[in-house]
Structures are given as C-alpha cells and as structure tokens.
ZAMARGU-4260 file (C-alpha; in steps of 0.2 Angstrom, whole numbers, plus 5000, padded with zeros to 4 digits):
<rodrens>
0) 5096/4959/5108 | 5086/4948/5118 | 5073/4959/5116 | 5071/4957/5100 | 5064/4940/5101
5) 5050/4946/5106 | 5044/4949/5088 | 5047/4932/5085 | 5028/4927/5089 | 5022/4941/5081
10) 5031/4937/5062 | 5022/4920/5067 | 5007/4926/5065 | 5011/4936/5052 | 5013/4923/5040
15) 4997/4915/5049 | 4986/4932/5047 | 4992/4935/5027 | 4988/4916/5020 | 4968/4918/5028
20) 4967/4935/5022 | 4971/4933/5003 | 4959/4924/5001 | 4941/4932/4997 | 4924/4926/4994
25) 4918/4925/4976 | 4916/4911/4964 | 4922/4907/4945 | 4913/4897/4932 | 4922/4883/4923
30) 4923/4881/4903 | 4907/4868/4905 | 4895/4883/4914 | 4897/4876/4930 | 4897/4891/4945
35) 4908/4886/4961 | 4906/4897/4975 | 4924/4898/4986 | 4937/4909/4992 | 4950/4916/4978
40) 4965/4923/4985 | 4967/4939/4978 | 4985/4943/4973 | 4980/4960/4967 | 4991/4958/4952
45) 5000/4971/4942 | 4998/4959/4927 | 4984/4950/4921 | 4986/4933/4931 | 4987/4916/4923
50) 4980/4906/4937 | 4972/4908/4952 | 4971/4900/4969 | 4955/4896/4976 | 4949/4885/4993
55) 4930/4877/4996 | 4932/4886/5013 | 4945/4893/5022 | 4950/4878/5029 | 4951/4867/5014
60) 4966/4863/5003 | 4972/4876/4992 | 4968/4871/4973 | 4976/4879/4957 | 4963/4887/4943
65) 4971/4888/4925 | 4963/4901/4916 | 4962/4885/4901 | 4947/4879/4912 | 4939/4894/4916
70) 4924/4905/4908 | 4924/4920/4921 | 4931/4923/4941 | 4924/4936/4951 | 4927/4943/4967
75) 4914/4948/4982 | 4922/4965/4980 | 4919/4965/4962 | 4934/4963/4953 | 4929/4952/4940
80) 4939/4943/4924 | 4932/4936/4908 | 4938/4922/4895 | 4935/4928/4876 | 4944/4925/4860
85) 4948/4938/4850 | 4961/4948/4839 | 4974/4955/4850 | 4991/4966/4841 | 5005/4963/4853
90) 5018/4977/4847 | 5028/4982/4858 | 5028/4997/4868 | 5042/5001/4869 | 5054/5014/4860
95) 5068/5006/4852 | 5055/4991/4847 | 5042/5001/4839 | 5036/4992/4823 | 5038/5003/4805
100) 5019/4996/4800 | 5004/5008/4805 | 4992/4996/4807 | 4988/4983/4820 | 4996/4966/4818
105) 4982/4957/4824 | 4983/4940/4830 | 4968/4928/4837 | 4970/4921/4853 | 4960/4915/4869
110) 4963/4930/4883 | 4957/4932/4900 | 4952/4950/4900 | 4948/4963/4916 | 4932/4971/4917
115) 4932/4988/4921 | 4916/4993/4916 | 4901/4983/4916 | 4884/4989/4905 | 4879/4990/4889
120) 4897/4996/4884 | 4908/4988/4892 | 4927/4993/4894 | 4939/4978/4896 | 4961/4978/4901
125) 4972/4966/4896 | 4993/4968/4903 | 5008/4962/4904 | 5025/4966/4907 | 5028/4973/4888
130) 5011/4982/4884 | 4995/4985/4890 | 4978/4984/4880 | 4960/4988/4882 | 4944/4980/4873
135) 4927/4984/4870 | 4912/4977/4867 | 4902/4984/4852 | 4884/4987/4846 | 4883/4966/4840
140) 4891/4962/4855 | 4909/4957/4848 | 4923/4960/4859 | 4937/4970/4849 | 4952/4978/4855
145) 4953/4996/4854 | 4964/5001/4843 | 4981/5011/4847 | 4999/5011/4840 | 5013/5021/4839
150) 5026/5015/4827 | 5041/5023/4818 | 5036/5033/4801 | 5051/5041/4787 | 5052/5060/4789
155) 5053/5063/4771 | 5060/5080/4774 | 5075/5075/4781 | 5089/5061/4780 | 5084/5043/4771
160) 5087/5034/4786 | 5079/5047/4798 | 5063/5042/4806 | 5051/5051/4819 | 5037/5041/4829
165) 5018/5042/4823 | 5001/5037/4832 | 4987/5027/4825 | 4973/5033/4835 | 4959/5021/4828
170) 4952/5019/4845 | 4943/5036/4846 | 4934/5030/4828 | 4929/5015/4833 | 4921/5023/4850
175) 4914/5035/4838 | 4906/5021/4826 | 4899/5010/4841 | 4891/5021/4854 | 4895/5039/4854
180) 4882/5050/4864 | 4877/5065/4852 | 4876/5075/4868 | 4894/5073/4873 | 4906/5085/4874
185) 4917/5085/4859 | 4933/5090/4869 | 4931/5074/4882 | 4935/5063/4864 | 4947/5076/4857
190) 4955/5074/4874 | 4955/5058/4876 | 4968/5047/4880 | 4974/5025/4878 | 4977/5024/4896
195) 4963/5019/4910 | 4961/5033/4918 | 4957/5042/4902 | 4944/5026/4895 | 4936/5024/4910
200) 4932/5041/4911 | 4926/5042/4894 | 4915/5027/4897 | 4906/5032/4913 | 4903/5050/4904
205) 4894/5042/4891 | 4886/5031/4897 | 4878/5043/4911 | 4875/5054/4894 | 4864/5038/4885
210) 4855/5037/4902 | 4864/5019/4901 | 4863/5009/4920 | 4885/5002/4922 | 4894/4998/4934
215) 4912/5006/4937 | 4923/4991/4944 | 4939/5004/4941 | 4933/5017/4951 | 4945/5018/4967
220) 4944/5028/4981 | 4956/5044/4981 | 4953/5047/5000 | 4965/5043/5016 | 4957/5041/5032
225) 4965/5047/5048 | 4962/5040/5063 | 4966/5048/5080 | 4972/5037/5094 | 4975/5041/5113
230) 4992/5032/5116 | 4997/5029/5134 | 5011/5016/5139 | 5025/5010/5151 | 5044/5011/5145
235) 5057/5000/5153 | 5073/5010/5149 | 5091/5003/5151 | 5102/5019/5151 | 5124/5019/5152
240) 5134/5033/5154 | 5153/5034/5154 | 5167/5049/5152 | 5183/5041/5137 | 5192/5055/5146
245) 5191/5049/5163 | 5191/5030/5169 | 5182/5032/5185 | 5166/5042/5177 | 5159/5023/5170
250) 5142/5021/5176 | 5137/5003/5169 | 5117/4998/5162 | 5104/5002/5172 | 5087/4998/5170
255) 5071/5008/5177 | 5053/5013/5171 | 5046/5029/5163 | 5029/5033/5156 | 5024/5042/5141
260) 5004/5046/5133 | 5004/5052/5115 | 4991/5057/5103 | 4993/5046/5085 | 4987/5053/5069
265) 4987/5038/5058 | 4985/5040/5039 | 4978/5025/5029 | 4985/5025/5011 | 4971/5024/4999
270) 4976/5007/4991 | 4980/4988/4994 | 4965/4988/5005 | 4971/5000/5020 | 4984/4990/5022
275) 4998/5003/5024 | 4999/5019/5035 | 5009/5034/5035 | 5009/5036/5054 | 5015/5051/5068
280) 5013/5053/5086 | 5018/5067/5096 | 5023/5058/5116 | 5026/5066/5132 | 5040/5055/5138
285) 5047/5055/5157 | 5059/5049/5166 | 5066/5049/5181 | 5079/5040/5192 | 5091/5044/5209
290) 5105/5034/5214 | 5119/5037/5225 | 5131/5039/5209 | 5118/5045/5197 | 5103/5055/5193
295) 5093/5057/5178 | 5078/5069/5175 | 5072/5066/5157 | 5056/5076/5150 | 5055/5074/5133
300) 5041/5079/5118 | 5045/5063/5104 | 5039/5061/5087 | 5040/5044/5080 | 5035/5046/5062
305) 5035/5031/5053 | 5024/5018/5040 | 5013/5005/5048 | 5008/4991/5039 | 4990/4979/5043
310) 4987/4961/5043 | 4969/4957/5044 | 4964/4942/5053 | 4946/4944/5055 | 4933/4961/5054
315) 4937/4966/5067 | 4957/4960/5073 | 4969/4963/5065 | 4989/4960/5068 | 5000/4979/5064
320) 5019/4981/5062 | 5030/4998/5064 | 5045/5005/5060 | 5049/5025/5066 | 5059/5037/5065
325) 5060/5044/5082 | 5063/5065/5085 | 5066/5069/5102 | 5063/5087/5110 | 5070/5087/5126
330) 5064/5100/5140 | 5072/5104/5156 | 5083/5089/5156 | 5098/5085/5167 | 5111/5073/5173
335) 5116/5074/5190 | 5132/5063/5192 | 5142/5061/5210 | 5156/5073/5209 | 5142/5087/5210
340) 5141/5092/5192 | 5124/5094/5180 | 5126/5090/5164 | 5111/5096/5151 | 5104/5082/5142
345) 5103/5086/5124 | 5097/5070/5113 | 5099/5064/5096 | 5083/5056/5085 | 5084/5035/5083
350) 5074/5021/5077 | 5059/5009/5082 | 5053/4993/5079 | 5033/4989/5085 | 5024/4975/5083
355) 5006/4975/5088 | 4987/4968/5091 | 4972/4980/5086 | 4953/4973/5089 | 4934/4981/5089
360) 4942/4994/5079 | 4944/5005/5094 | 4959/4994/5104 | 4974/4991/5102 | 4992/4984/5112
365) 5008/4987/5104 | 5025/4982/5109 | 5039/4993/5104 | 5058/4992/5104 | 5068/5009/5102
370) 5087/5006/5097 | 5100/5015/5106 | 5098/5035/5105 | 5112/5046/5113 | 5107/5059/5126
375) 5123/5068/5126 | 5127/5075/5110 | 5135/5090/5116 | 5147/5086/5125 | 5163/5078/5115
380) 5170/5067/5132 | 5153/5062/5138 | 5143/5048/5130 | 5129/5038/5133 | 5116/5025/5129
385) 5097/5025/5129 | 5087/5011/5124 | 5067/5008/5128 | 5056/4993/5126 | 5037/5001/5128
390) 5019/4994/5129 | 5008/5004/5121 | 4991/5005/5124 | 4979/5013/5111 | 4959/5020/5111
395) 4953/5026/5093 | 4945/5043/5095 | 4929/5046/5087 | 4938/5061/5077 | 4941/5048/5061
400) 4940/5060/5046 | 4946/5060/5026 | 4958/5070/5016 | 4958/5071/4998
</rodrens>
C-alpha cells in the first residue's frame, strides 16, 4: 500500500492541470456593446449554461458572467452563444406530459441561444433538461423558433377516452417560406428531422446549394487518432509463494527487478478534446531470480488494455492517468523450489493503476502499479503472489494514423 502514495503528487497536479486548462481564450460583449477579451472556462455543457466563468489572464481571479449582462460569448475554438428575445413553446417532451393542443404555446422571453450555424441563415439550439429547441433566423432577420410538437390527438375511431400521439411539423414550412434553394433535393426536406444532426445538415446543404458563404460551428470531427508508442521500462516485483498443504513450503516476499518493452496502440476518442483514450499494449515481460530456496523463470507476452484519460497543461505537456486490465500469456515459465520440483507457472489476468508525464508530443514517463495477479492457477495447494511497480518510458512513433 505504500506504493500507492505515489500517485499522491500526481492527483495534485491533477487538480492543478484541469483548473488552467478549462479555461480558453475568447471574449464576450456585455449588454452595453462593450468587447472584453479573456479566458472562459469551457464546461462543455450538455445544457445551455446560465453563467459562465471567465479570468483577465490566467493568473487573475476567477469572476462570474450572468447571461443578464451579456450580449454574446465566444470562444477561440468557435463555440459561440447569443442573447435574443423571442417566443419560445416549452412543452414538454416527454410522453406522459404531452399537451392535447397542436399548436405551439409560445411564450416571450430573453434566451441565450447556441450558434451552430453562422451565415445568412443561421441555425440556433436552445436545451435543457426537459426539451430541446432550435431557432432560425429568417429572410427580415427575426429570430424564430422552428416549429416542432408532438402532442396527444383523440382516435375518433376507437374508444372516447383513447388517444394516439400526433406531429406538428411546422418547422419544414417555415424553412420552406424563408430560404429553400429550388435546386435542392426534395427528399433531404421530406427526410428531414428536429434533431441537430438532421438541421444542421439541412442547413449546410442549402446553403452550399444558394452559393451562400457559413460557417458550420457543429461540425465535429468523426475520426480517432492512433498513436504508436515504443514502451520500454524497469519493474520491481515483490513475489510470495507458499504451499496450505505443507507448512514448511512458505517462501516469504521478495523483491527483484525485470524488464519488459512493449508497442502501445493508443486510440484518442473523437470528443471532449482528446481527452480520453482507448489504449492496448502488447509487453514482452522477463523475469528472473535464483536463490538457494527458490527460482523463478517468468517470460510472459501481457496485454494491458485499458482507458487513459489527459490533463493538459500547456501545448506541448500534459499529465495522463491509466487504469488496465492486464492479460497475461506466459511462455516457458517455471518454478524451481528446494526439494527439487518444477512447477509450471500458469498466471491469471489482474489490474493497473499508471499515472504519468507526456511532453514534445513524442515523450513520455509513466509510473504504473500492478495489483497482485497469481501465477499459479493450476495447482489447488500452491498459491502465490505477484505484484509490480513499473517505470515506463515512452517514444511516439511517426506511424500516427486515423480511423473512421
């Protein structure tokens, strides 16, 4: 357990690394037209936010932004939020709470709203945790919801008190009214859904149809980078090994040094800025030890496959954090003990803990704790226990590539 303390400077840092990092550079322009340039931390929030959180420079306090005082926030990145009034019908979305009236109930109020496309037609989303709803702006320039609703309509051919759920579809009139491009395919609006995927593609189509310049602050990217790192390292070991059967066969902890080298294939998850990784690293793992009492000869092929997850720091630093699920293939393995016997080594899979520094984009140290993983499965008397703490040292390879 005392190894475990340390990742005690690391979770420091942690919490060090995330506050500089949320915050990005961009600025926001208050209800009097004034633009202040700063760093906005950037919750990257399921919800439209209702504040925001914003420093001069990195190194200044930390001041709260009501969206009562604001016009517009914008990121460097481009994510960017506007301040409107306009009519917005809050029914709910849900099943059991559908309304039994077709049309909008429309209410007027002051909403911050998400662009998600910026251009002559502009495309606009507004959530919370009961609904979500997206706005437009039209031909005069008025920003109006678009129009969708599903509500709970009488079945006239069956029972009094039966109902069945309807649609009002406005939405696809009102595109239809303001800025449909008579070049457009008639199955992309026939097709078309109230969600974003489905707007935002509709919106880029036509636009790129009218010959319209936008900008498409929605548009993610679907690919995950892999990386390919050369991992070579030291492991200190502490391996027991006792018989329940017999009392004499107790061979207490002892502690020696193995070396392993493994290729990583680290797979960056297309969201939350790179942040999380799917990660796998087939290791050559060897170890060997000879005492008077006891030898080992351990060759082993593991597979630690696990998530990684990144704390930025600066460009080019950045803090890592692991946790594996270690396979282990082991390959002409044996246990030598003193009354003369071999016993094959057969192992079980365990876990891991890492913790590590990665900088130029190329380098990287890791420390890694593996909990305790029995190499003697086989046998029902023998039992034993193998635990390693490792540093890692990593090179990127120049064999980065993307995957769809």
């Amino acid at each position: 357990m005392k190894k475990l303390l340390l990742f005690i400077p690391f979770c420091f840092c942690l919490f060090k690394g995330y506050s500089q990092i949320a915050f990005e550079k961009g600025y926001f322009i208050d209800n009097d037209g004034i633009k202040t340039e700063c760093y906005i931390k950037n919750s990257e929030w399921k919800y439209t936010p209702n504040e925001f959180k914003y420093q001069i420079s990195l190194d200044s306090k930390v001041n709260t932004l009501k969206v009562d005082d604001i016009e517009e926030v914008r990121f460097e990145s481009g994510l960017t939020y506007k301040k409107f009034t306009t009519e917005i019908d809050r029914s709910s979305d849900e099943p059991k709470n559908f309304s039994l009236q077709k049309q909008a109930d429309f209410k007027t109020e002051t909403l911050l709203l998400q662009v998600l496309i910026d251009g002559p037609n502009t495309l606009y989303q507004y959530s919370d945790e009961n609904f979500e709803r997206f706005f437009f702006r039209s031909k005069i320039g008025v920003v109006s919801q678009l129009v969708y609703k599903r509500y709970r309509k009488r079945n006239e051919k069956k029972w009094e008190y039966d109902y069945e759920i309807g649609e009002n579809n406005r939405y696809k009139q009102q595109l239809t009214n303001d800025f449909l491009c008579e070049n457009l395919d008639k199955y992309i609006l026939d097709k078309l859904k109230y969600t974003k995927e489905s707007l935002v593609n509709y919106f880029v189509k036509n636009s790129q149809c009218l010959e319209q310049d936008f900008t498409n602050y929605a548009k993610k990217s679907h690919l995950t980078k892999v990386n390919f790192k050369l991992r070579p390292g030291l492991i200190r070991n502490s391996t027991s090994i006792y018989n329940s059967y017999s009392f004499e066969e107790k061979y207490p902890k002892k502690n020696s040094q193995a070396y392993r080298i493994g290729i990583e294939a680290e797979f960056l998850l297309p969201f939350n800025k790179n942040k999380w990784a799917i990660i796998a690293e087939p290791t050559f793992h060897y170890f060997k030890s000879d005492t008077e009492s006891l030898g080992i000869s351990y060759k082993s092929i593991e597979i630690p496959l696990g998530f990684r997850y990144y704390i930025f720091l600066k460009e080019n630093s950045k803090l890592f954090f692991n946790a594996n699920y270690v396979l282990d293939f082991e390959k002409n393995s044996v246990l030598k003990i003193k009354t003369g016997r071999n016993i094959d080594i057969s192992s079980m899979p365990n876990y891991a803990l890492g913790a590590g520094y990665s900088f130029l984009k190329k380098y990287s140290l890791e420390v890694r704790y593996g909990f305790k993983r029995d190499i003697l499965t086989e046998y029902i008397y023998w039992a034993s226990e193998y635990k390693t703490l490792s540093i890692i040292l990593g090179y990127q390879l120049g064999l980065n590539t993307s995957k769809q």
